[in-house]
KEKE-3310 file (N, C-alpha, C; in steps of 0.2 Angstrom, whole numbers, plus 5000, padded with zeros to 4 digits):
npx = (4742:4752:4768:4776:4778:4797:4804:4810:4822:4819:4826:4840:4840:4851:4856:4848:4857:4870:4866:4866:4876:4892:4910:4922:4929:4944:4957:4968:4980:4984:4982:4990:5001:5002:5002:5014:5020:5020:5025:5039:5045:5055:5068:5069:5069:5079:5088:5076:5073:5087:5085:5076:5079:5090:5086:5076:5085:5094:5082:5077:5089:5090:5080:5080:5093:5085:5075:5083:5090:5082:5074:5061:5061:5071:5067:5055:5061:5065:5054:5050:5060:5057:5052:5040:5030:5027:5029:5016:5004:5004:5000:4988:4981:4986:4978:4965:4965:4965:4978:4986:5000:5008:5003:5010:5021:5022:5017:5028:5041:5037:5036:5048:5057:5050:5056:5068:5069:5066:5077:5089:5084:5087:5101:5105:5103:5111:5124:5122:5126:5122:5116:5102:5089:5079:5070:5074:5066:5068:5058:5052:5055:5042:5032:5029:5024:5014:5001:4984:4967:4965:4979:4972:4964:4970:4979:4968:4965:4974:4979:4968:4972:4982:4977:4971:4978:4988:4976:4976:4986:4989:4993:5000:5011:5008:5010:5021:5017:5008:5016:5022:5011:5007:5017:5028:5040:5049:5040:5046:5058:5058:5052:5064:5077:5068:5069:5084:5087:5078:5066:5053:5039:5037:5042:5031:5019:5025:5028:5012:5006:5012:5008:4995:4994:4999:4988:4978:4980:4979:4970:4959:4964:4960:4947:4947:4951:4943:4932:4935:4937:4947:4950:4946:4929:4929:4939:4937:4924:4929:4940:4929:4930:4942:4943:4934:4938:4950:4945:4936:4946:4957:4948:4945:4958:4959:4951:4954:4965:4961:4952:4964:4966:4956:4954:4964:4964:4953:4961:4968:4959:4953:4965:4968:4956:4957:4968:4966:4958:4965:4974:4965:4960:4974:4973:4966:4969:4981:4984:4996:5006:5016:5013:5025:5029:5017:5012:5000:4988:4976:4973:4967:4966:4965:4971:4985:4996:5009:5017:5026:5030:5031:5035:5034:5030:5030:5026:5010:5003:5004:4994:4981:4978:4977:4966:4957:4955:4951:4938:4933:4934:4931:4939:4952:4968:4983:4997:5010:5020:5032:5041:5047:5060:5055:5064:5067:5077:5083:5097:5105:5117:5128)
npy = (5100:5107:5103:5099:5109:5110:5105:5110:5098:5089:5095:5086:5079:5078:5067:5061:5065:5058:5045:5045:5047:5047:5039:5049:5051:5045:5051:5043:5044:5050:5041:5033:5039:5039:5026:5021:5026:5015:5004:4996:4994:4983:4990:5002:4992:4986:4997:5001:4990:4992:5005:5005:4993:4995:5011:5003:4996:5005:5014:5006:5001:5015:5015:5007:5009:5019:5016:5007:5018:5023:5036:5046:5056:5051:5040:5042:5050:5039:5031:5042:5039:5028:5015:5007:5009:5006:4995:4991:4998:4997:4983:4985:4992:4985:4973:4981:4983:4970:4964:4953:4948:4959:4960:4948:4952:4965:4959:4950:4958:4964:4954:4951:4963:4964:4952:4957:4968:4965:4955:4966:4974:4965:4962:4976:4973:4965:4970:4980:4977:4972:4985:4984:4973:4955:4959:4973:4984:4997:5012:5014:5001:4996:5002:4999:4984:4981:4980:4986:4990:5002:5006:4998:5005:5019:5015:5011:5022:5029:5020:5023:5037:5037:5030:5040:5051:5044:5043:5057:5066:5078:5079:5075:5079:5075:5062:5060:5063:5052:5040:5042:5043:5028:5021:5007:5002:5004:4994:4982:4982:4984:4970:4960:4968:4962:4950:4945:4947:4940:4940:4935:4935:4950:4952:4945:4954:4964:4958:4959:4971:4975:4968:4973:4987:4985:4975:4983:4993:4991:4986:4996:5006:5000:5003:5016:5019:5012:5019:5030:5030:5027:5017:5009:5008:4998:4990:4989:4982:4968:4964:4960:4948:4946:4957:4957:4944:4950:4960:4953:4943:4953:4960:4949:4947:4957:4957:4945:4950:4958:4951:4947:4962:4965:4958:4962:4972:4974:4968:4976:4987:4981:4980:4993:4998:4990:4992:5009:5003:4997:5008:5014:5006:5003:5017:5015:5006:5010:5025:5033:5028:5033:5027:5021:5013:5003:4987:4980:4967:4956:4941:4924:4916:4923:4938:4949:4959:4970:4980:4995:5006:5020:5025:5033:5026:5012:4998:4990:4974:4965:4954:4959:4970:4961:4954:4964:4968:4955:4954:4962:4963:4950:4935:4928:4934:4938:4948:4959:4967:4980:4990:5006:5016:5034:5045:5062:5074:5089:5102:5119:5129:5144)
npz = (4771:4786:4787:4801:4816:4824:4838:4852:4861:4876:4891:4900:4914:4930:4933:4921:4912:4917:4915:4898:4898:4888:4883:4878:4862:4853:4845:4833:4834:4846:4853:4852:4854:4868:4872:4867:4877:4886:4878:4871:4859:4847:4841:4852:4862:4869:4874:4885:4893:4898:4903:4914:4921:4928:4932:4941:4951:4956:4962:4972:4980:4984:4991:5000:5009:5014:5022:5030:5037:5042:5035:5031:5020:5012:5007:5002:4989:4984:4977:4968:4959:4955:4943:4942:4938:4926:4919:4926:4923:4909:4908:4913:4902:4890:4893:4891:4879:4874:4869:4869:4869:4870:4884:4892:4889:4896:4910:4912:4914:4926:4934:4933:4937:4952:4957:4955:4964:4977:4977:4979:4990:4999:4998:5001:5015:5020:5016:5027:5038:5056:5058:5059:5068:5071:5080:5083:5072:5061:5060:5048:5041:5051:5044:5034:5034:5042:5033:5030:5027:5024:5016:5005:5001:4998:4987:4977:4973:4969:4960:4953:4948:4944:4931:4926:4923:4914:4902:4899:4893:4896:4910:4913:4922:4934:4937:4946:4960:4960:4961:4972:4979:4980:4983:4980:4977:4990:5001:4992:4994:5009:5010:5005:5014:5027:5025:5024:5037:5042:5047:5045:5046:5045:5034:5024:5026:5021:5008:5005:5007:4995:4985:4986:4981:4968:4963:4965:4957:4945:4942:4946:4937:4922:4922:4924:4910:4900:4902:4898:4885:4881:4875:4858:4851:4842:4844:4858:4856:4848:4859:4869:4877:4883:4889:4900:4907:4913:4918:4929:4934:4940:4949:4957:4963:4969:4980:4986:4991:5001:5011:5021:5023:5028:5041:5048:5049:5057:5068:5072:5076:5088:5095:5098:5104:5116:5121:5126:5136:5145:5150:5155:5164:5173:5177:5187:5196:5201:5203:5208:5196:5181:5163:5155:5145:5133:5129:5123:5117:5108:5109:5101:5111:5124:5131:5130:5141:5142:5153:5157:5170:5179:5195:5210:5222:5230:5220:5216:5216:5202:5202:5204:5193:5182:5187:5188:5174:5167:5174:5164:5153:5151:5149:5150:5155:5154:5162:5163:5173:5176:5184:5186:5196:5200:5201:5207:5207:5213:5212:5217:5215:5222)
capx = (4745:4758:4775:4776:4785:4801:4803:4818:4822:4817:4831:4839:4841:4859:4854:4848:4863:4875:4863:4865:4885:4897:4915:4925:4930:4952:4960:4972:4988:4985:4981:4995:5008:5000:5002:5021:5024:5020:5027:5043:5046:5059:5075:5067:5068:5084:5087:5070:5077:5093:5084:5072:5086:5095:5081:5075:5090:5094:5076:5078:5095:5091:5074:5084:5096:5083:5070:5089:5093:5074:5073:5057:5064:5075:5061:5052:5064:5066:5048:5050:5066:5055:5048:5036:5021:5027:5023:5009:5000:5006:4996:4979:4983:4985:4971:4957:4965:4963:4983:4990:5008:5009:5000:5013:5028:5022:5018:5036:5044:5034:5038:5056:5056:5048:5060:5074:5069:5068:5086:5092:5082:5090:5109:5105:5102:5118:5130:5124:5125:5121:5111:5096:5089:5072:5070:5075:5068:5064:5050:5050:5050:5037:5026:5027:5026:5006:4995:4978:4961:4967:4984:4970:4961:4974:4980:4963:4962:4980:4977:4962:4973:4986:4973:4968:4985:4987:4973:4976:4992:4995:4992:5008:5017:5007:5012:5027:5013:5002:5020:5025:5006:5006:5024:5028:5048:5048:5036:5048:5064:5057:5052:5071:5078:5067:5073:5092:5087:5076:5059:5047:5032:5037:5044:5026:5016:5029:5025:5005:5008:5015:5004:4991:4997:4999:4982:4973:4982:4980:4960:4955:4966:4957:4943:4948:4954:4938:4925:4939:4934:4953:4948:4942:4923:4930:4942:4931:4919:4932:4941:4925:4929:4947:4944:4929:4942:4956:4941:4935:4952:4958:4945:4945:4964:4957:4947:4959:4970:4955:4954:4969:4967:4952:4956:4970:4961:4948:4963:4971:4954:4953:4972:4967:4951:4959:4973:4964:4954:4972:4976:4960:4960:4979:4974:4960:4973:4989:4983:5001:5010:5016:5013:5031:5026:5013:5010:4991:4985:4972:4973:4962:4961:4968:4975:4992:4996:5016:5018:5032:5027:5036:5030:5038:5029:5029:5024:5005:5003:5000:4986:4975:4976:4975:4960:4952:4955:4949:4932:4928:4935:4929:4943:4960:4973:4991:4999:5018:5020:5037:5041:5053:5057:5053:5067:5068:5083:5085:5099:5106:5124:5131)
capy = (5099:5111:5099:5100:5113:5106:5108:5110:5093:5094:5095:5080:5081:5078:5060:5057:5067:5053:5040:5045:5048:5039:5040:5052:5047:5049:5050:5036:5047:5053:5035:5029:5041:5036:5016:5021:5028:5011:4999:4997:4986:4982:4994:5005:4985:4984:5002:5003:4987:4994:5012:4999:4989:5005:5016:4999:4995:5013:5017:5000:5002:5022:5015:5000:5014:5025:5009:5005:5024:5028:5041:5046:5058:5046:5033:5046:5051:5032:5032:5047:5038:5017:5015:5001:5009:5008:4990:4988:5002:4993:4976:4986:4996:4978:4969:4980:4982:4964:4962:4947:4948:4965:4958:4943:4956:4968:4955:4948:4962:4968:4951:4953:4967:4963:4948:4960:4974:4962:4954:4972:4974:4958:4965:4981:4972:4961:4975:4985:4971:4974:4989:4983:4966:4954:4963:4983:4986:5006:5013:5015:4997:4991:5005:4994:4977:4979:4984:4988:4991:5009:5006:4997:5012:5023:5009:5012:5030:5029:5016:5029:5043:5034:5029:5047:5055:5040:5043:5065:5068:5086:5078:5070:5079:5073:5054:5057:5062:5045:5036:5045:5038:5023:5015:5003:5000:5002:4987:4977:4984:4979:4961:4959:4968:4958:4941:4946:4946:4934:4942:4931:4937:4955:4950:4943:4959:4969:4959:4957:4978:4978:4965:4976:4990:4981:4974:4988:4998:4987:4986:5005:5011:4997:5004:5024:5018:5009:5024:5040:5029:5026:5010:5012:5007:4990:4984:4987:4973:4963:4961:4958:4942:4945:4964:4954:4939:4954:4963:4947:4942:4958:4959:4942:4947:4964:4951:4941:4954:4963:4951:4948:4967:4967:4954:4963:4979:4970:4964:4982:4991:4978:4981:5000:4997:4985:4999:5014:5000:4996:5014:5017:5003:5006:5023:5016:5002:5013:5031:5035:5027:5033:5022:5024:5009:5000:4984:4976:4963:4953:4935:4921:4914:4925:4944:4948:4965:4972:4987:4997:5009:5024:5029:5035:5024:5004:4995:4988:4969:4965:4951:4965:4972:4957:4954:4968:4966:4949:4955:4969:4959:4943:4934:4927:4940:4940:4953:4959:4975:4980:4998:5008:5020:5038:5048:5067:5077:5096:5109:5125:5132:5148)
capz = (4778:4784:4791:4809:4820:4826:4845:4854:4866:4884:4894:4903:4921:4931:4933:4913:4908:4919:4910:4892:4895:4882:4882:4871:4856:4852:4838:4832:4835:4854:4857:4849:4857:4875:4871:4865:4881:4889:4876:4870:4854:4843:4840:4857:4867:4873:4879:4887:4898:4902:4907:4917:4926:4932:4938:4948:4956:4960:4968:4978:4985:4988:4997:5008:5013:5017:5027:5037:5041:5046:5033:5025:5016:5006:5004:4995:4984:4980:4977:4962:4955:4954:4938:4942:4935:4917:4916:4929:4920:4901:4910:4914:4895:4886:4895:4891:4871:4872:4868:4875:4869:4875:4890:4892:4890:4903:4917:4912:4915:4929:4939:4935:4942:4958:4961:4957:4969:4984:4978:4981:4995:5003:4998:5007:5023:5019:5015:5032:5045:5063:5061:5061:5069:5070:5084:5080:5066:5059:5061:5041:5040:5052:5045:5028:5038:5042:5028:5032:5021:5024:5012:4998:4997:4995:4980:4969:4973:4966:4950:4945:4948:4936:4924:4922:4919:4906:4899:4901:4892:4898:4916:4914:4927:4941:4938:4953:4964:4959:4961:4980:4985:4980:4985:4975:4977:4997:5002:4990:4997:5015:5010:5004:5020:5032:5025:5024:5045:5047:5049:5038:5045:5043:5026:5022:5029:5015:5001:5003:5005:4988:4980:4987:4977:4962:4957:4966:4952:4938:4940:4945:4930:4917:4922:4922:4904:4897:4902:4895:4880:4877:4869:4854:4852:4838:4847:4864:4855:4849:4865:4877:4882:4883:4896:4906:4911:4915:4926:4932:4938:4944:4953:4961:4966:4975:4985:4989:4996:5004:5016:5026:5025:5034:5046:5050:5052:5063:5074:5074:5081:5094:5101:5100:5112:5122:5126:5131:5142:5150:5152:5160:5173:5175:5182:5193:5200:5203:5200:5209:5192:5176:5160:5152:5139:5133:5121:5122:5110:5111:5106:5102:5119:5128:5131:5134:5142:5143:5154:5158:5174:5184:5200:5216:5227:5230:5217:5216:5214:5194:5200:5204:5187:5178:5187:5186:5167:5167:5174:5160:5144:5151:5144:5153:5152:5156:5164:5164:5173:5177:5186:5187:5201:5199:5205:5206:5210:5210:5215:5215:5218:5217)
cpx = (4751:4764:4774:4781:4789:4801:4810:4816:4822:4824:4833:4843:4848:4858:4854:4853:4871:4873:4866:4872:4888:4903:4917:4929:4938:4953:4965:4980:4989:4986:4989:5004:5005:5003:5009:5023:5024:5022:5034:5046:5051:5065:5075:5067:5071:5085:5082:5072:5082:5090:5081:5074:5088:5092:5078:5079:5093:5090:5076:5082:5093:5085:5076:5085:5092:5077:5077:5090:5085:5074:5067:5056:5068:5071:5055:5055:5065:5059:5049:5054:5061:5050:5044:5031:5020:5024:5016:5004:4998:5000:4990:4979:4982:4980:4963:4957:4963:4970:4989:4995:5010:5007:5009:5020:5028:5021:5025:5039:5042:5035:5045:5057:5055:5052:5067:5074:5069:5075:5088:5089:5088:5099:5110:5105:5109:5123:5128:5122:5124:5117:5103:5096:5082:5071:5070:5075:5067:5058:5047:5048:5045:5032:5025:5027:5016:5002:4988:4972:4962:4971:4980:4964:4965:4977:4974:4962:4971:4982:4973:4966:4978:4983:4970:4975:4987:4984:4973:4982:4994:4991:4996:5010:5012:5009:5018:5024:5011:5010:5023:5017:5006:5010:5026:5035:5050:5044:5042:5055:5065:5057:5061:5073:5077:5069:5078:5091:5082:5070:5055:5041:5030:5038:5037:5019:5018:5025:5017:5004:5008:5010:4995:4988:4996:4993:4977:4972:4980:4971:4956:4958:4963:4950:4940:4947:4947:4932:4929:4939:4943:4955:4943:4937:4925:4933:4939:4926:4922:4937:4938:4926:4936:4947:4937:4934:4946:4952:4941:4941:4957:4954:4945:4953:4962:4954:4951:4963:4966:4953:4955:4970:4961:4952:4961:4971:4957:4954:4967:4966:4953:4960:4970:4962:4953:4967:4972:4959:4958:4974:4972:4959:4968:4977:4970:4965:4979:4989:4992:5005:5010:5017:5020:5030:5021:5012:5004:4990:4979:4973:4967:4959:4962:4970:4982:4994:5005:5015:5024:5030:5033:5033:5035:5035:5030:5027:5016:5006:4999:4995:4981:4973:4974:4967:4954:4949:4952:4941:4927:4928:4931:4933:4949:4964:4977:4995:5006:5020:5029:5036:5047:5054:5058:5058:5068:5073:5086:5093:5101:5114:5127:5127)
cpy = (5103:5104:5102:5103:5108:5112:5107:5100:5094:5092:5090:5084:5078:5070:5058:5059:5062:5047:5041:5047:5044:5044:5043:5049:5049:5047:5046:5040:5047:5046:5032:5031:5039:5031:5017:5023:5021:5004:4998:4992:4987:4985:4997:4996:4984:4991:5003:4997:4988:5001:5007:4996:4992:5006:5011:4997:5001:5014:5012:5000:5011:5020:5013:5006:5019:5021:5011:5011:5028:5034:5043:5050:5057:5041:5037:5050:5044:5033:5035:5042:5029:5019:5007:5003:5007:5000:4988:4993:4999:4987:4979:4988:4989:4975:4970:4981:4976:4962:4956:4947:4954:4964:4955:4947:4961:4964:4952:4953:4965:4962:4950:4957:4967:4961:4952:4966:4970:4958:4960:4974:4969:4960:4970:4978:4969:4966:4979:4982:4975:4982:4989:4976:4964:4959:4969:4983:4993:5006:5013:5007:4995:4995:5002:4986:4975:4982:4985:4990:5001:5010:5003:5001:5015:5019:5008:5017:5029:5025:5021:5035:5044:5033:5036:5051:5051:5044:5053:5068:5072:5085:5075:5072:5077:5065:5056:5057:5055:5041:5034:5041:5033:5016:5009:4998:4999:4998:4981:4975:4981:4974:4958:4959:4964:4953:4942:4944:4941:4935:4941:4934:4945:4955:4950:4950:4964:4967:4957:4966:4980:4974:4970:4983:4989:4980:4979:4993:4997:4988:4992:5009:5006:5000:5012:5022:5017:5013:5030:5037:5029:5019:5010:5005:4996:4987:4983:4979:4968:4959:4960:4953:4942:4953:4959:4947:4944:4957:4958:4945:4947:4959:4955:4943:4953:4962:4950:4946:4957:4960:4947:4956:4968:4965:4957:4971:4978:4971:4972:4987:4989:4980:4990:5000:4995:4988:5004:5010:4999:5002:5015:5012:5001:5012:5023:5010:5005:5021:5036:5037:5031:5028:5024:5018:5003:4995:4979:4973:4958:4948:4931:4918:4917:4932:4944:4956:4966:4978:4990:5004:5013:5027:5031:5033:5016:5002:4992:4981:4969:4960:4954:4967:4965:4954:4957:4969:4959:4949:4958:4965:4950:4937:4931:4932:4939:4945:4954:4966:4975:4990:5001:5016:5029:5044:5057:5071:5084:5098:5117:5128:5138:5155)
cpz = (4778:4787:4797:4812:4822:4831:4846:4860:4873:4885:4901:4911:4923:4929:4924:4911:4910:4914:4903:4892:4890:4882:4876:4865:4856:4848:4838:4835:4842:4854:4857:4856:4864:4876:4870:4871:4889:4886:4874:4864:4849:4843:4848:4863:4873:4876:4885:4892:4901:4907:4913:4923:4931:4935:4943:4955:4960:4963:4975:4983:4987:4994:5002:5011:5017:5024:5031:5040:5044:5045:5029:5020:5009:5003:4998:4991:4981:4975:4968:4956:4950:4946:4936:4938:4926:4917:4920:4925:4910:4906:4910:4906:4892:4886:4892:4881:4870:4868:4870:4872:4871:4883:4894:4895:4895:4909:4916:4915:4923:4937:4940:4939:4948:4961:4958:4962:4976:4983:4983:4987:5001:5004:5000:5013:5025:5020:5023:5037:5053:5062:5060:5065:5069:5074:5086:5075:5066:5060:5054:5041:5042:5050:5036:5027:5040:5040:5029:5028:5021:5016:5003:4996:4994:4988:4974:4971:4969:4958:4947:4945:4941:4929:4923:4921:4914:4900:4896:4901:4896:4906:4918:4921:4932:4942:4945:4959:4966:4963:4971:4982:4985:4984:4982:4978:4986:5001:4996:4993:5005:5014:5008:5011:5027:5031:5025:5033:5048:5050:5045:5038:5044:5035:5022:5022:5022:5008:5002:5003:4998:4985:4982:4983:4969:4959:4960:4958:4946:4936:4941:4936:4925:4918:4920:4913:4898:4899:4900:4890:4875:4874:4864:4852:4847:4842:4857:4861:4854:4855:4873:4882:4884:4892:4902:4911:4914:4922:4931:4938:4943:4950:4961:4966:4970:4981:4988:4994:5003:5010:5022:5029:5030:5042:5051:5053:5059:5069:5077:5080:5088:5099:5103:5105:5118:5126:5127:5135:5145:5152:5156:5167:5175:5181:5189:5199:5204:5200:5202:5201:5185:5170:5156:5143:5138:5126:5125:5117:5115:5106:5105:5107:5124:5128:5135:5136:5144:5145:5158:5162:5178:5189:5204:5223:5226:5224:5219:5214:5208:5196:5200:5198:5183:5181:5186:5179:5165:5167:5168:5155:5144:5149:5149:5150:5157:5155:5165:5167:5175:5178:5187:5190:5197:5202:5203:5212:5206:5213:5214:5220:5217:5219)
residu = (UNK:UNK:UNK:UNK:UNK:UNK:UNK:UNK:UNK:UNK:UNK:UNK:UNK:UNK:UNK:UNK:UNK:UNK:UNK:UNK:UNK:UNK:UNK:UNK:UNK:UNK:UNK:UNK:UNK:UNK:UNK:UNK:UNK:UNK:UNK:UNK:UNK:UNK:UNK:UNK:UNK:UNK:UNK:UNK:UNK:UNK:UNK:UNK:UNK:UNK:UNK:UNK:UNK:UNK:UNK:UNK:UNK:UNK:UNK:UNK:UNK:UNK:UNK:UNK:UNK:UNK:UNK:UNK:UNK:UNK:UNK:UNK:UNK:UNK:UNK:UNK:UNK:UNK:UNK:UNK:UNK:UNK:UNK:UNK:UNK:UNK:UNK:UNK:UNK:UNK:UNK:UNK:UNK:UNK:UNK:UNK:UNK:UNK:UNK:UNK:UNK:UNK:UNK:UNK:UNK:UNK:UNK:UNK:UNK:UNK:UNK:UNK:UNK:UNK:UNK:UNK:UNK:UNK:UNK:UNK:UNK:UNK:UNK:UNK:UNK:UNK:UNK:UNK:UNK:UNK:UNK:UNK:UNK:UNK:UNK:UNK:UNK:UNK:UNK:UNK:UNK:UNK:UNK:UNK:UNK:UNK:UNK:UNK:UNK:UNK:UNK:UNK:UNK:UNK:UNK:UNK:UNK:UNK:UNK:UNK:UNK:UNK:UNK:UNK:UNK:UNK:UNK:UNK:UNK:UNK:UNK:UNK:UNK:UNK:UNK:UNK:UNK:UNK:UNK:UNK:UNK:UNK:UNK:UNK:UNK:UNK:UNK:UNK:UNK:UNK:UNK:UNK:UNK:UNK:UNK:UNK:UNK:UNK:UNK:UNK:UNK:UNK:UNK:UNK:UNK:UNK:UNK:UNK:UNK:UNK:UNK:UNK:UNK:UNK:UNK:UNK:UNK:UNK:UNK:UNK:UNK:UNK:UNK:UNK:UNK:UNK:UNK:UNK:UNK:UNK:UNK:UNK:UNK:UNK:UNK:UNK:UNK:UNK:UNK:UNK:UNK:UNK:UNK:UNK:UNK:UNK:UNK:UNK:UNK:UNK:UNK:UNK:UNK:UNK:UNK:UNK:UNK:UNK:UNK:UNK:UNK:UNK:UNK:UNK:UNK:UNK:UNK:UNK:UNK:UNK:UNK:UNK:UNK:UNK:UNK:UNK:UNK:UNK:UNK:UNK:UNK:UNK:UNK:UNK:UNK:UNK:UNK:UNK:UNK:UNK:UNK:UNK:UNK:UNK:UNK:UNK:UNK:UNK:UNK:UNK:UNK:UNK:UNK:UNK:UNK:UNK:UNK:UNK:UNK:UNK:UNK:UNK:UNK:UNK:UNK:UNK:UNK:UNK:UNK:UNK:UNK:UNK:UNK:UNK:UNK:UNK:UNK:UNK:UNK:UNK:UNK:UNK:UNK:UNK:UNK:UNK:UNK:UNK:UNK:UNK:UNK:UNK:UNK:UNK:UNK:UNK:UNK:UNK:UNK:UNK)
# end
């Protein structure tokens, strides 16, 4: 009998070849210098706390200053400067090792942090009294006051972006990009600043921003982390029940945020519909006027409409509008128009 040709193997298709994938193998060295740049123990403890300290307090106070003077210039230089990720990136890093004293000392360090970045937040708004109020805030802060399912995208596209420069040493330098999209240290700096003045629900709008941020980061980067196979294949089996609670809960905490954000998205679409519907029968009520400002919202039993109008003719009676509004949306709505006259005045001398 002769032995039998040997054949070549068929060739797997895009699909078998995602199937049959397995993560790369790393050597104990890389892994090591990675995990060193997210740990910091023994003799390296206390500097790595004081460097930690500083660059918090510095990116906070650079960020306040930069929310109170409506620069976003300066808030993204904060941005560059916060070094949030070192432990939020260390917590997803620990979780899926299955290292719970490493764990333990990154979320320490990671909720100090937080409640000292909204301190310094708070002492910014103290030290620059009267230029802000509930009332006038920046446009910097309020545009980190209502988070939206938009911001917790942008939060796991920026955790996986993190968990691949982790995991892609000589991809290092892009971390200040992952750092600039994420924001981290301006949503804490606001939540500070708005309680200094007394804006709770602004405040709250900040920190669900930042917590939004936070475990989005935590659970895309564990997940970058444990398919680039930067868990090695032992301690993957011996820590499954330890990365299946870390998913599980991270998770569970992406939900939770997910939705106030969508609620909050919902209630946004709505005010946007419900203001080019105001615009439009604006124009069919007093084609004369010009809209000079407008705020629409729509409530749960009720709409409320603010309009601030210029014409150069008589005013229109607001219950016309409010009726005609009343008929489309079905709905009671309250109407507040306010005009203001419309005066044109040329010359020429000379």
């Amino acid at each position: 009998m002769t032995a039998a040709e040997p054949h070549d193997e068929p060739a797997l298709s895009p699909l078998g070849r995602w199937i049959a994938w397995r993560p790369p193998e790393w050597d104990d060295t890389t892994r090591r210098q990675v995990l060193d740049e997210l740990f910091f123990e023994d003799a390296e403890w206390r500097p790595f706390l004081a460097r930690f300290a500083t660059l918090l307090i510095l990116s906070t106070t650079i960020a306040g200053l930069g929310l109170v003077a409506d620069s976003s210039a300066v808030v993204i230089g904060a941005m560059l400067v916060a070094p949030l990720m070192i432990p939020i990136l260390g917590v997803a890093a620990s979780t899926v090792h299955g290292q719970l004293r490493r764990l333990g000392i990154s979320a320490s360090v990671l909720t100090a942090g937080t409640i000292a970045a909204v301190a310094t937040g708070w002492l910014v708004g103290w030290i620059a009294p009267g230029t802000i109020t509930v009332d006038e805030l920046t446009s910097q802060l309020l545009a980190r006051t209502a988070p939206s399912l938009l911001d917790l995208g942008v939060a796991v596209a920026a955790g996986l972006a993190g968990g691949y420069v982790l995991t892609h040493p000589r991809a290092g330098s892009s971390l200040p990009g992952v750092a600039i999209a994420v924001a981290l240290v301006p949503p804490l700096a606001t939540v500070g600043i708005t309680l200094q003045v007394g804006a709770t629900q602004e405040a709250r709008g900040a920190l669900l921003l930042y917590v939004t941020n936070m475990v989005a980061i935590i659970l895309s980067a564990m997940v970058v982390m444990l398919l680039s196979g930067f868990v090695p294949p032992d301690v993957r089996q011996l820590a499954r029940g330890h990365v299946r609670i870390g998913l599980a809960t991270a998770g569970l905490a992406v939900v939770g945020v997910a939705i106030p954000l969508t609620l909050h998205t919902a209630e946004v679409i709505a005010d946007h519909r419900f203001s080019h519907l105001v615009v439009d029968s604006i124009a069919e009520w007093d084609p004369s006027a010009r809209v000079v400002e407008l705020a629409a919202d729509t409530g749960a039993d009720r709409s409320t409409v603010d309009v601030v109008m210029a014409s150069g003719q008589a005013p229109q009676p607001a219950w016309r509008l409010a009726e005609r509004l009343a008929e489309v949306i079905e709905r009671p709505v309250e109407v507040t128009v306010e005009y203001r006259p419309e005066v044109r005045d040329e010359a020429t001398a000379g």
